[in-house]
N, C-alpha and C positions, 0 to 999 in steps of 0.2 A: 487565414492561415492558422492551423490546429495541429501544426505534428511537427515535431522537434528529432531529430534522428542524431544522435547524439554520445558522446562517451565522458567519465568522470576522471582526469587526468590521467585517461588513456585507455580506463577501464569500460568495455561495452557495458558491467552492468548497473546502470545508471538506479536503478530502484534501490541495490543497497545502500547509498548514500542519500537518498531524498527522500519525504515524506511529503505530501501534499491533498488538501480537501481543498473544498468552494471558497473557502477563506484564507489560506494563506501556504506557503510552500515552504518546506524547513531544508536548508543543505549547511553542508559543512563550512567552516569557517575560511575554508581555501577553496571556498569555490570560488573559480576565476571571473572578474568584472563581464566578460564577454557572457558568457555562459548565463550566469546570475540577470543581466540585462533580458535574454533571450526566454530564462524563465518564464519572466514576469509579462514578456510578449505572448506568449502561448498561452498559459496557464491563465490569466487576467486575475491575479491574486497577489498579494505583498509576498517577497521571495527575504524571507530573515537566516543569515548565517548564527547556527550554534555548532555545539557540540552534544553528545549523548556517550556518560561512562569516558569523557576523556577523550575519546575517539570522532571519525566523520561517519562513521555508520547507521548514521541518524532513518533510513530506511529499515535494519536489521532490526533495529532497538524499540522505534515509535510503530504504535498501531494506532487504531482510531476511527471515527468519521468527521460529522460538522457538528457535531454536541461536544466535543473534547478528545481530547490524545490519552495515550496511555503510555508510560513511560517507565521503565524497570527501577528498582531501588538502589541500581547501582549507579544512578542517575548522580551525579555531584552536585553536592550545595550550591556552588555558584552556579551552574546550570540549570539548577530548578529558580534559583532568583531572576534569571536571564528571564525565562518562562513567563516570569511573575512581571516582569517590566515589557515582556510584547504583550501583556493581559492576554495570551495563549492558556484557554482552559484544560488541566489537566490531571490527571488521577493516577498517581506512584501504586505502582504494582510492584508486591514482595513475592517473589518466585525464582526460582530455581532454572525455571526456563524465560529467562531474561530475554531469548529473541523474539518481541512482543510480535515486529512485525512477521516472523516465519511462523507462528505458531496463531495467531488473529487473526480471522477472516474477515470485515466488518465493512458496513455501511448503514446508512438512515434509515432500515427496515430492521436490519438484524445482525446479527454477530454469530462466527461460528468459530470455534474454538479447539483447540489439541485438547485431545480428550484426558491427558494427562492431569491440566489443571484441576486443583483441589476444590472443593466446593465453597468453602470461606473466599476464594482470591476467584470464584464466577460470580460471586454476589458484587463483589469490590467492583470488575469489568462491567457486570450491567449497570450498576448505578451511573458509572465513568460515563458509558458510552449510550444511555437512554434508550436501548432497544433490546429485546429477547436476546437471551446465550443460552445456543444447544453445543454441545460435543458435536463434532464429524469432523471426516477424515474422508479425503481425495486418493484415490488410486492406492487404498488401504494405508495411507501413508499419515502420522499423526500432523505433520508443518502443514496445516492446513492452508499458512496465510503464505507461503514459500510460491504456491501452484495457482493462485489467480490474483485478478486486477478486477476490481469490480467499479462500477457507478451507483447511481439507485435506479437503475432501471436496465444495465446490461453488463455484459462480462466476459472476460479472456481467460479458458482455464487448459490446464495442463490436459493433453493431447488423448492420453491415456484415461479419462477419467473414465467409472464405471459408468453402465446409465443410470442404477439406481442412484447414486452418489450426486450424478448432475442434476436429477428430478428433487430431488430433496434439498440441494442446494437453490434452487430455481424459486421453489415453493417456499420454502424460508425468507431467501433474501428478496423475492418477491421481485425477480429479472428473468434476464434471458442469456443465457450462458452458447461460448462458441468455442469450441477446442481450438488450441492453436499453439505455435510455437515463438519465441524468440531469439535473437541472436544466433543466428545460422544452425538452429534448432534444439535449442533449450526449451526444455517444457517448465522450467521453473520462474512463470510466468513473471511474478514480483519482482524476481532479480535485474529483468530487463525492461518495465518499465513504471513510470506513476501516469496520475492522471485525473482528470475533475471534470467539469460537466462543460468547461470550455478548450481542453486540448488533450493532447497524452504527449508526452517525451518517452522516448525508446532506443535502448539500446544502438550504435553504428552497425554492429555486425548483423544486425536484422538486413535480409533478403526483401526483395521488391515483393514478395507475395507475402511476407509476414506483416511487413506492416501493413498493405490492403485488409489484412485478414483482421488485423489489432482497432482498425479503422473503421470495420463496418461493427466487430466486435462491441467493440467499446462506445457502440451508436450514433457515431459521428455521420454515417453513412447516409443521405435523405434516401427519405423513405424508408430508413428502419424501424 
């Protein structure tokens, strides 16, 4: 079993509230016993409640891969101490554009980033995050990390994308990219789901063909 169909007290979009890599999965501090259990079945990773900026939007806020997180500066003292006592490696970003996760694209090959970010705070992400940062932008759009879910070798991205845009994405993050929708047809892929090399959780209001689609997507599919 790899696929979790699911909602955040009540809310289909399960991404903005969780973060997760190969090593461990971040939700909010009110995530429910049930839920939190189920995680950790899926996912096969340590499932730790915090908070980010005070809030559960620990999806919105954290980007990343399995070298370290990146986490905004409005991140709270005792929140980066929490950090500091799950030994969770990570790298405070000063920015203006604080939604780390809508604006970061990233995995274990590469990182793509809103083109917005200044040049001092793309040197800070590469070092955080141990792989190449180019600027790009999905369906001329800058929230780069808003419109896909990536692995290190596959990916679910928003419906619309251009093809130069998916070809350039492809060859960067060095995968294989599949349009597709979430939650009864959201192209803003992140919002409805996370994911790691042993399952993906997804949105409730995803339709029977979206999560097929997220399934073969995100390489779970033999033979992909």
């Amino acid at each position: 079993m790899h696929i979790l169909k699911t909602n955040f007290d009540g809310n289909p979009n399960v991404g903005l509230y969780m973060f997760c890599n190969n090593k461990y999965c971040l939700v909010p501090r009110n995530c429910p016993e049930k839920l939190f259990q189920k995680l950790k079945l899926i996912l096969k990773v340590k499932v730790h409640r915090i908070t980010i900026a005070g809030t559960s939007l620990i999806g919105v806020f954290v980007s990343g891969n399995n070298n370290g997180i990146l986490v905004p500066k409005i991140t709270f003292e005792e929140e980066i101490r929490q950090l500091d006592k799950l030994n969770i490696r990570y790298n405070i970003i000063d920015t203006r554009l604080t939604a780390l996760g809508n604006n970061i694209l990233c995995n274990d090959n590469s990182c793509l980033i809103n083109p917005d970010y200044e040049k001092d705070t793309i040197k800070i992400i590469e070092a955080a995050v141990e792989v190449p940062v180019k600027k790009a932008m999905i369906n001329d759009l800058h929230t780069i990390g808003s419109m896909a879910k990536l692995t290190n070798f596959h990916g679910l991205v928003h419906h619309d994308i251009k093809d130069f845009e998916q070809k350039f994405i492809e060859k960067n993050m060095k995968i294989k990219l599949t349009r597709g929708t979430v939650n009864f047809g959201s192209p803003y892929i992140s919002s409805g789901v996370i994911c790691n090399k042993n399952g993906f959780v997804i949105g409730d209001l995803s339709g029977g063909p979206e999560i097929a689609n997220a399934d073969e997507a995100l390489g779970f599919v033999k033979g992909d």
